[in-house]
RONUKOL-478891 format. One record per residue: residue in one letter; x, y, z of N, C-alpha, C in turn. Coordinates in steps of 0.02 Angstrom, whole numbers, plus 50000, padded with zeros to 5 digits. Atoms other than C-alpha are relative to their C-alpha. Layout:
BEGIN
AXYZXYZXYZ
...
This chain:
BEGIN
X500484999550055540455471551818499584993649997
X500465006250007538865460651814499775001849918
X500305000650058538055456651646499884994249961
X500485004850018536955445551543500194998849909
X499815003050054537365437151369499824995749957
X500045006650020536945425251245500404999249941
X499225001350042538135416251146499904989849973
X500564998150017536995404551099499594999550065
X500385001949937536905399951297499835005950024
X500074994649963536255412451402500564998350065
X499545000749975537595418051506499895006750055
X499834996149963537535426851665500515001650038
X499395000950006539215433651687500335006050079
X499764996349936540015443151843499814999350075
X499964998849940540225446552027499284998250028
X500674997349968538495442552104499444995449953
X500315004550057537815432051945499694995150062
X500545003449969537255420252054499344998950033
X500734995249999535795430052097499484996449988
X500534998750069534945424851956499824993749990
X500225008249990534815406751984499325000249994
X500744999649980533085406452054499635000649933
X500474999250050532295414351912500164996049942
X500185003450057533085403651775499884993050017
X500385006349993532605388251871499205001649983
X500524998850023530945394951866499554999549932
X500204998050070530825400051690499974994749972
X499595006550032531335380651641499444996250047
X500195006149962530215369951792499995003550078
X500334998949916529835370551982500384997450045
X499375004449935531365356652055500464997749972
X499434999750009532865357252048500514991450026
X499415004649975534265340852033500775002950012
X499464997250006536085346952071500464994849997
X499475006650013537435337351996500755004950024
X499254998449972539195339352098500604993849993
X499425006949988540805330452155500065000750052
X499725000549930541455325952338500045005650007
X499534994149978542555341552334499625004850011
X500544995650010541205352452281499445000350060
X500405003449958539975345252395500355003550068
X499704997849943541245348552550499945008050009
X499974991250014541375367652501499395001950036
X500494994550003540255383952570499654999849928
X500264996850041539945386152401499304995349978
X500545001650000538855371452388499445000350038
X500504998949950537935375752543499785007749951
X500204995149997537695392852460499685000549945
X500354999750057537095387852293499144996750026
X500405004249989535735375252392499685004950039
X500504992549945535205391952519499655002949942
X500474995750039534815401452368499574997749954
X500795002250049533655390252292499374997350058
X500754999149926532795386252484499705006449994
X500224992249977532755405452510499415002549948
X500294998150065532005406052326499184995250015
X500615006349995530575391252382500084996049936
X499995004650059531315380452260500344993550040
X499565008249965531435361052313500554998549955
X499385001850024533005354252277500414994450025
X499665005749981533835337552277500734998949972
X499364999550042535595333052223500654992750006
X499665005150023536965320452188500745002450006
X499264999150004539105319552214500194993249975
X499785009550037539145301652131500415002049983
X499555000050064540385309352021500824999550005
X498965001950021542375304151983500135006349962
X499624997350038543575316751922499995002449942
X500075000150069543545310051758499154995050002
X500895003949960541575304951766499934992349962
X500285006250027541055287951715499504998149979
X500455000150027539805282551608499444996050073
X500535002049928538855271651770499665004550006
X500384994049955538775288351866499815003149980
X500484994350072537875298951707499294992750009
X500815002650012536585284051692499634997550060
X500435000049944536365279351883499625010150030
X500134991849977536245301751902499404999349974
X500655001550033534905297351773499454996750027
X500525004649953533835285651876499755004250059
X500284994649914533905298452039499675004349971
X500374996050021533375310851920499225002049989
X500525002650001531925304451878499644998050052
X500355001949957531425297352030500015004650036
X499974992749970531725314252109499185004450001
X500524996650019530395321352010500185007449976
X499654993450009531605337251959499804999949949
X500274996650076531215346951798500665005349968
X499534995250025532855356651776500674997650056
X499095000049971534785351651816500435005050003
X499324994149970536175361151903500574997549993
X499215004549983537755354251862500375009550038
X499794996049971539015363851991500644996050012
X499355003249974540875361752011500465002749923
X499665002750069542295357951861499794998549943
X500225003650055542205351151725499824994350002
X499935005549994542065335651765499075000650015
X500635001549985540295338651854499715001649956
X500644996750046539535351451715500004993749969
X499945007350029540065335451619499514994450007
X500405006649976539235323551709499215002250012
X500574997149980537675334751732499484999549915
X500195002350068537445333851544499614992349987
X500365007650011537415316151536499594997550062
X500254999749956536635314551696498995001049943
X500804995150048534905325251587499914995849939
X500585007150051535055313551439500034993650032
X500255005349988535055298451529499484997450061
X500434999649998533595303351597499354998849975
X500205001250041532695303051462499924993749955
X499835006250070533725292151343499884993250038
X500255004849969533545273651360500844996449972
X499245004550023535375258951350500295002950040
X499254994149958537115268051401500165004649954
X499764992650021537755283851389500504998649912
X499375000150049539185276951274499604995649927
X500495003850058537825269251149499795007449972
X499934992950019537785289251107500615000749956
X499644996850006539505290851072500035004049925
X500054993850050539755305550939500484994749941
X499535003250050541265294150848499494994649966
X500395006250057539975278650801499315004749990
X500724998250032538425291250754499425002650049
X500354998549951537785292250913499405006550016
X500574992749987537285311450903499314998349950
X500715002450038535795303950776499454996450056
X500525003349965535045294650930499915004750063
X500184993449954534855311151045499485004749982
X500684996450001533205318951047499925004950056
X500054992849967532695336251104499524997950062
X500344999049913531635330951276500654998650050
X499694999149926533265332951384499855004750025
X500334996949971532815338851521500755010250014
X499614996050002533635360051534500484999450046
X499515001349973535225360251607500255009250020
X499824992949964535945375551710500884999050032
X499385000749965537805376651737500405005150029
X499814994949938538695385351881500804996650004
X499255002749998540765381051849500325003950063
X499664995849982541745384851979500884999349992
X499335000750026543395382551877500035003449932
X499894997850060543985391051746500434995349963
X499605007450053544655374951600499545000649927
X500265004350046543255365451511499825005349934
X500584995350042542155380551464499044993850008
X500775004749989540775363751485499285002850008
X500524994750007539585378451524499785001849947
X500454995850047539235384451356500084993249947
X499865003450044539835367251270499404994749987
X500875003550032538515354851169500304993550009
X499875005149979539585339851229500184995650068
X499735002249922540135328351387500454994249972
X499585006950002541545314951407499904996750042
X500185005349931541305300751513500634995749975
X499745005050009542395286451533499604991649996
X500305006949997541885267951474500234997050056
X499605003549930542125258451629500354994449951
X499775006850007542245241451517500655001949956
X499144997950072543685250251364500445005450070
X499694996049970544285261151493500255004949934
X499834993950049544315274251364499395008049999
X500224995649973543495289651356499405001049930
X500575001250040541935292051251499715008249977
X500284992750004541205310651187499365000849974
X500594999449991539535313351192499535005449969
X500144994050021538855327951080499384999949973
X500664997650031537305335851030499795006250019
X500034994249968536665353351034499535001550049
X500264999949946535385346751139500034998550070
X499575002249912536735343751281500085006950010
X499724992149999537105364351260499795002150070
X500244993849956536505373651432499705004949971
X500294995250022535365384051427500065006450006
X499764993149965536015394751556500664997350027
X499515000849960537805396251620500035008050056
X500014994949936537965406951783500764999750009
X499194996849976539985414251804499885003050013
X499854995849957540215420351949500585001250041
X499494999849981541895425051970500424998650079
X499804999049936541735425552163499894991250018
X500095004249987541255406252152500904996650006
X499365004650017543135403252100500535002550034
X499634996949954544005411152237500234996350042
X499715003549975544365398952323500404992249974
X499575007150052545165386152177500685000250034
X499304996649985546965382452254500165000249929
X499744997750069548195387452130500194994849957
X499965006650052548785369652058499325002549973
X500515002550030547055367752009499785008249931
X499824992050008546995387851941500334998549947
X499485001250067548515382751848499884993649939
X500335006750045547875365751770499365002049952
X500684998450019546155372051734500205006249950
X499944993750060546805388251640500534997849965
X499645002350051548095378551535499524995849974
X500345003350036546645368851485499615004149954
X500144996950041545875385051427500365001149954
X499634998650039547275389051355500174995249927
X500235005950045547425372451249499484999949936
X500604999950043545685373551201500105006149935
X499994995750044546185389751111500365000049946
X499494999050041547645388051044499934992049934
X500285005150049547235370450964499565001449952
X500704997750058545535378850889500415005149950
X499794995050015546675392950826500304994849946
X499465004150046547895381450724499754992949962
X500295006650029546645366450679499755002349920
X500314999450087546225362050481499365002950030
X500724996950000544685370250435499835004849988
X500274994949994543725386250391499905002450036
X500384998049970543055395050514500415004150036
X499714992049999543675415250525499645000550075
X500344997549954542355416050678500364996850086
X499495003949954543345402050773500545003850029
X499384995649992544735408750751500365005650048
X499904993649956544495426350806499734999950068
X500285001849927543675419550978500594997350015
X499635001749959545065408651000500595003750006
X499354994550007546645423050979499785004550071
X500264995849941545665432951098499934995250065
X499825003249943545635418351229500494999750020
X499254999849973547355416251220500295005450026
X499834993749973547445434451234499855001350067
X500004999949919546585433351405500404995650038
X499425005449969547615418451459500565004850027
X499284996249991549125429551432499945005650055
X500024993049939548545444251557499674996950038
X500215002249891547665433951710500314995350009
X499985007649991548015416851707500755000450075
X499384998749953549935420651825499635003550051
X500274996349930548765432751925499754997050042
X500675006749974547275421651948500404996550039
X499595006649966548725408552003500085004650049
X499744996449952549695422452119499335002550062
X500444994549958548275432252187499124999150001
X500545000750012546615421452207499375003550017
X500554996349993545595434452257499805005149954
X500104996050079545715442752098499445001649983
X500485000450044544075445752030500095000049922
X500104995550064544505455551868500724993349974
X499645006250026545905438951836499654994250017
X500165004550003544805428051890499444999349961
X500604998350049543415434751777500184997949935
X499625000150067544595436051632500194992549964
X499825006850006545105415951646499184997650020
X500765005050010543205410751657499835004349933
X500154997750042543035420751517500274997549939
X499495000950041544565412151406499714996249991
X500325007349996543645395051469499575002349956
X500575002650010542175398551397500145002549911
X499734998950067543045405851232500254994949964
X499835008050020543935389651210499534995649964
X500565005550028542415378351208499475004049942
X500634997550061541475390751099500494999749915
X499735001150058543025390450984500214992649976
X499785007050028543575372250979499344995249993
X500645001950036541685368450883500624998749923
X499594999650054543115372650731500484990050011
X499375006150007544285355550808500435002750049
X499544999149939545555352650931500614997649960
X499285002950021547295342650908500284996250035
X499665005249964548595330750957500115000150084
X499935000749933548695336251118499444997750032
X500465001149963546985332951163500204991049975
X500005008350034547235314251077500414997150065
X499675001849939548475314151208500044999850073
X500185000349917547825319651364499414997149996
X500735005649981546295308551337500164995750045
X499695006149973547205293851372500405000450062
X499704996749931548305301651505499434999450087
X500585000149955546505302751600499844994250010
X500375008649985545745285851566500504995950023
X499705007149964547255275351594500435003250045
X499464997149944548365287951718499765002150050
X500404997549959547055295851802500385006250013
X499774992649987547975313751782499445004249974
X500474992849979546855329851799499964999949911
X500074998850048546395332451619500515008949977
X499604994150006546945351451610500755000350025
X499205000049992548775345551684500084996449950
X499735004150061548645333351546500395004749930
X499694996950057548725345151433500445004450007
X499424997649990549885357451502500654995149999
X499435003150023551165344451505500234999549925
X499935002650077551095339051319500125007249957
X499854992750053550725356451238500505002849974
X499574997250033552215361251209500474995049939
X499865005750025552895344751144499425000449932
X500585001850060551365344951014500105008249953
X500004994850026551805363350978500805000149951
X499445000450036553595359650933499804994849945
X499985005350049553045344950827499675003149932
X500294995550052551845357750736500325005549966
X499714992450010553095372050717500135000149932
X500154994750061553255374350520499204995049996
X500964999650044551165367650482499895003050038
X500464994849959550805380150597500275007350016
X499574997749982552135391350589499715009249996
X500514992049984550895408250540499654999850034
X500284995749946549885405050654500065001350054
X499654996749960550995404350773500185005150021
X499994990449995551505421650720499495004050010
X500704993849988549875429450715500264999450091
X499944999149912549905424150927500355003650034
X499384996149978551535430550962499895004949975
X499994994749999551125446550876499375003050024
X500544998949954549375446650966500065002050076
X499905000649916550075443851121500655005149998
X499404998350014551685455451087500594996450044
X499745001849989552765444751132500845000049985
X499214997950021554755449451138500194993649991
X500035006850001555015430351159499604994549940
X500665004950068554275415551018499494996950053
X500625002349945552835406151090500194995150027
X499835006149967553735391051140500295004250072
X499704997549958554695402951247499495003250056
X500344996649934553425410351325499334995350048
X500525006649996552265392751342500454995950071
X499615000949937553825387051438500085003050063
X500104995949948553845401651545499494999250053
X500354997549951552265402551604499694993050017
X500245005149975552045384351653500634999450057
X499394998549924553865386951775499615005550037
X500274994549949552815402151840499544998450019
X500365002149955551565392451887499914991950043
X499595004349977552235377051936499704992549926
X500245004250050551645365251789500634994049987
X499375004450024552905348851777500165000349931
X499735001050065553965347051623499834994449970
X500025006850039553825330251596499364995650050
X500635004749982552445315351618500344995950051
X499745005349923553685306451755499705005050055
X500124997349939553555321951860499485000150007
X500895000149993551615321651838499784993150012
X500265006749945551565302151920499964995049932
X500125004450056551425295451745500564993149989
X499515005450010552315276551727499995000949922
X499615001050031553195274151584499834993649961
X500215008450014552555256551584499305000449954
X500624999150032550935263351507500065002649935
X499834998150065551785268251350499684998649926
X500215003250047551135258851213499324998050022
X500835001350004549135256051292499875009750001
X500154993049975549295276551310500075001249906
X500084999650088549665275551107499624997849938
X500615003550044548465264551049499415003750014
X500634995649973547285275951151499925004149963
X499994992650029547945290951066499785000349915
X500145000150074547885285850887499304998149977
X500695000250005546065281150918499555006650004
X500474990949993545495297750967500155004149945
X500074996750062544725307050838500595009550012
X499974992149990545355325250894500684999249954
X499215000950030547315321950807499565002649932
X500025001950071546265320750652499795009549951
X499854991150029546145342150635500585001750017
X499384996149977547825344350721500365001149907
X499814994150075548795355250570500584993849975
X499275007050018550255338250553499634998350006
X500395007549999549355322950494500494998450076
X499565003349960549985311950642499674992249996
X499935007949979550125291850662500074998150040
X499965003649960550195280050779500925002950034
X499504998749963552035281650798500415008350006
X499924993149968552105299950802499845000450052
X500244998849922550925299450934500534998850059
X499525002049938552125289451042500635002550001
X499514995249983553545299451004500065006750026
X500124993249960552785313851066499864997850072
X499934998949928552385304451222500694997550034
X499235001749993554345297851223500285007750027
X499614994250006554765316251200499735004950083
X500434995349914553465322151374500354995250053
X499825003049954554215308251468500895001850019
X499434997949997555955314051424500305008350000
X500004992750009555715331951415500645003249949
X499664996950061556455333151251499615004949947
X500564997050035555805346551148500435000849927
């Protein structure tokens, strides 16, 4: 099934979506920048996104500056090529990490200082003005959702901390899922990237706050989680599971506008000072942050488990399906020292996201929850 959407991005969604490139570069400008990573870069798929904008007579220049976890540098040197390019419309292509960096890449184009002279925590979204240039994102991971989201993270090189970047004039205009782009994710990454959807949902689901619309987007992500995400892992040629987990992603980021939670407070830091995958970050912790929540969250826990019918509680089945797809238990088996204990807590209690999780939490909660991932005590 192909089909077209807006949500408020325009979203061209299925088998073949990639089609459709051409014309929304068009509709937006005449040259194209493409923001990637190494990995991405190495792939067919980037040769096949760069054919169909030759084949289309669209010039096109492009960029793999980008880290993992991106860095504020490589958003404001992407910014300089941009410009001197002479492009009129960005492609971020890859992870999260690139749509990420493709964002800030487009305002620091424009904008003038560093990226992190934005940041959303000191006020920043007040100094973002609507001439970024349109942005076009082509994920080929199912996690961030970064495709339909109005923010980017970078890392400060000088705090080594991680910085969030928001405005609705970072949004995409267009995201292109094309399920057949993600066919070749191995499965670690499969499994990391869709516990990050998963995260995203279940955090938006259970965070303080109003918002009935949240809500019911994020129950229904989790609901897809629960029927592809093991397939997607088992059987990457899936379409109709690999459709279903770009579909959770992008439910996530449209629901966690409502707030996230301690776990994200926690896999921030995990990134900037561990350098672990963001979406393993949070599969590790999640459950650890879920037991710490279990009575302030304890209905809506139930709503999930009776969403998802689950014969099992949700811890039980959170555990499960991270042994079924190989997800470590604890932050030793994920490379994490031990020795980083206390700069990984001062990190955490800085990050705003704790501050909707459904348990106030403190400083030394924080670090007992990362005592409790290192020891795989739940």
């Amino acid at each position: 099934m192909r089909t077209s959407f807006s949500f408020p991005t325009t979203i061209e969604f299925g088998a073949g979506a990639l089609a459709s490139l051409p014309d929304h570069v068009r509709a937006r400008g005449s040259r194209a920048f493409v923001v990637t990573d190494p990995g991405v870069r190495g792939l067919p798929i980037f040769d096949r996104v760069m054919a169909v904008l030759a084949d289309a007579g669209i010039v096109a220049t492009s960029t793999d500056a980008i880290s993992p976890n991106p860095l504020a540098g490589e958003c404001e040197a992407g910014g300089r090529a941009l410009r001197a390019s002479g492009a009129d419309v960005v492609i971020g292509l890859g992870g999260g990490s690139a749509l990420d960096a493709a964002k800030g890449v487009a305002l620091m184009a424009t904008h003038e200082g560093r990226i992190v002279d934005y940041d959303d925590a000191k006020g920043g979204w007040k100094l973002i003005r609507a001439d970024v240039p349109p942005v076009i994102c082509i994920p080929t991971t199912a996690g961030t959702g970064s495709e339909v989201g109005r923010s980017t993270v970078v890392i400060d090189e000088d705090t080594h901390t991680k910085v969030v970047v928001f405005s609705p004039f970072l949004m995409p205009k267009v995201a292109i899922v094309d399920p057949e782009l993600m066919v070749g994710m191995p499965a670690w990454l499969t499994a990391a990237t869709g516990f990050d959807a998963l995260t995203h949902n279940l955090e938006a689901f259970v965070a303080k706050g109003f918002h009935p619309m949240a809500d019911g987007i994020a129950l229904e992500g989790i609901a897809q989680v629960h029927t592809h995400l093991v397939t997607a892992c088992r059987k990457p040629a899936d379409l109709t599971a690999r459709g279903g987990m770009a579909m959770a992603a992008m439910m996530g980021a449209t629901a966690f506008q409502k707030g996230l939670g301690a776990a994200h407070s926690l896999a921030h830091p995990l990134g900037s000072l561990a350098g672990v995958h963001h979406g393993l970050a949070n599969a590790v912790v999640l459950p650890y942050v879920v037991a710490f929540n279990r009575e302030a969250a304890a209905e809506r826990y139930a709503l999930v488990e009776r969403r998802l019918g689950l014969s099992e509680g949700l811890m039980e089945w959170l555990l499960a399906l991270r042994r079924d797809i190989g997800i470590p238990h604890t932050l030793g088996e994920a490379g994490v020292s031990r020795a980083l204990l206390e700069a990984l807590s001062d990190q955490a209690i800085a990050d705003g996201c704790h501050g909707s999780n459904p348990r106030p939490c403190s400083r030394d909660d924080l670090r007992n929850l990362y005592v409790a991932a290192f020891d795989g005590n739940l």
